[in-house]
N, C-alpha and C positions, 0 to 999 in steps of 0.2 A: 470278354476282353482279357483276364487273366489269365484264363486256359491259349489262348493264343499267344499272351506277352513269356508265360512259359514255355510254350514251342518255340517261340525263336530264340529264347533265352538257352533251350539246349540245344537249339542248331548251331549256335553260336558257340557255344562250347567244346561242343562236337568236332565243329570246324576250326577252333584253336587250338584243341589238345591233338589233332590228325596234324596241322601245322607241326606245332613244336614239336610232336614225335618226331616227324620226318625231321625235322631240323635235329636235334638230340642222336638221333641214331645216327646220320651222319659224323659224328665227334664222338670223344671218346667217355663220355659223359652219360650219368641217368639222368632222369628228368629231375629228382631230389639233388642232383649235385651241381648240374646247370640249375633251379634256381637259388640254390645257397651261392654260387657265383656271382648270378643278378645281385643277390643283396651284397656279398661283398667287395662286387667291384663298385657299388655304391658310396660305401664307406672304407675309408683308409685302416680301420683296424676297427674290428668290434669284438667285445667275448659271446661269450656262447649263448647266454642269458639273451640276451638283446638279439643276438642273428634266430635262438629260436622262436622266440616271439615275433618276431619279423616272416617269417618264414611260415608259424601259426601249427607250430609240431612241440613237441620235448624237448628239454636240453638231450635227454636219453638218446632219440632219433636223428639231432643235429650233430652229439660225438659222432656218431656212427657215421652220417654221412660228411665230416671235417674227416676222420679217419682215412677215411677215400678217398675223399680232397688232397689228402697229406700224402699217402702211399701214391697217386698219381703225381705228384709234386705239382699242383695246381694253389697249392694252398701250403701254410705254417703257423705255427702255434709260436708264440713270442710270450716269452712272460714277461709281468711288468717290473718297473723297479721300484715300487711302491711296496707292491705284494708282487711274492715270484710262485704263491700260488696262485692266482688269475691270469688267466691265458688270453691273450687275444690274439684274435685269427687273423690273417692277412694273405693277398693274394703271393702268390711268385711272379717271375716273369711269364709263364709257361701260362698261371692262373689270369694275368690282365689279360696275357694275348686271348686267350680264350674267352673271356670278359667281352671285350671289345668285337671280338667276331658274330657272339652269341645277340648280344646286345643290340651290333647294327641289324640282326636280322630280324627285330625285333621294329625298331626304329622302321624299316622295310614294309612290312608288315600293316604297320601304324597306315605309313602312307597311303600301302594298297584298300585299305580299309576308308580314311577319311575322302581318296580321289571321289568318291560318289558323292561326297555331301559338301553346301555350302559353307564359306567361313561361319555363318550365324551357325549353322548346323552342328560346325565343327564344335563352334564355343559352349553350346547348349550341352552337347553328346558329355564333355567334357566334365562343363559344372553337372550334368545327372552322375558320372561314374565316381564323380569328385564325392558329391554327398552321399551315394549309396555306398561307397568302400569307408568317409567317413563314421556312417552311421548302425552301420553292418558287421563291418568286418574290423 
């Protein structure tokens, strides 16, 4: 049964990251800088610390891909008035719209995905992915 829950566990994958590519090439975005998006169009300003852990990479590999964010003007660095050495990051306008676009197709996705299964199914799928990202990741 594991060797099996593992094949679908990388068709599944297979078939999400084939997804997202297609969606990501589309746009002007890599796939590290569409999901640094996802988390920041989450939250209204976070520092770097917190979006890389969010994210589950480096501060090191998050400068690098906010850099990109920032040269694409998808993104900005605001320092705080507390401390004006801590930076938090925030969308632009250019960064929600692309948020928002990246997101519904995301949203899309979901649907195309739950139409096969009942609400009970839904809610189960749900609480498993709930506890395994809890307990896992």
């Amino acid at each position: 049964m594991r060797e099996e829950l593992t094949n679908e566990l990388l068709f599944f994958f297979n078939g999400f990251s084939s997804w997202e590519n297609s969606i990501v090439r589309a746009s002007d975005l890599t796939i590290s800088e569409a999901h640094a998006l996802e988390v920041l169009g989450e939250h209204e300003k976070i520092n770097m610390k917190s979006l890389a852990q969010k994210l589950g990479v480096t501060t090191g590999t998050t400068t690098v891909t906010v850099d990109r964010l920032e040269k694409k003007n998808f993104a900005k660095r605001e320092s705080t008035q507390e401390d004006r050495r801590v930076n938090l990051i925030v969308l632009t306008e250019k960064g929600k719209k692309a948020f928002e676009e990246h997101h519904n197709y995301h949203i899309q996705l979901t649907e195309q995905m739950v139409s096969v299964l009942s609400e009970d199914e839904i809610k189960q799928f749900h609480d498993t992915l709930k506890k395994i990202n809890m307990e896992t990741f």
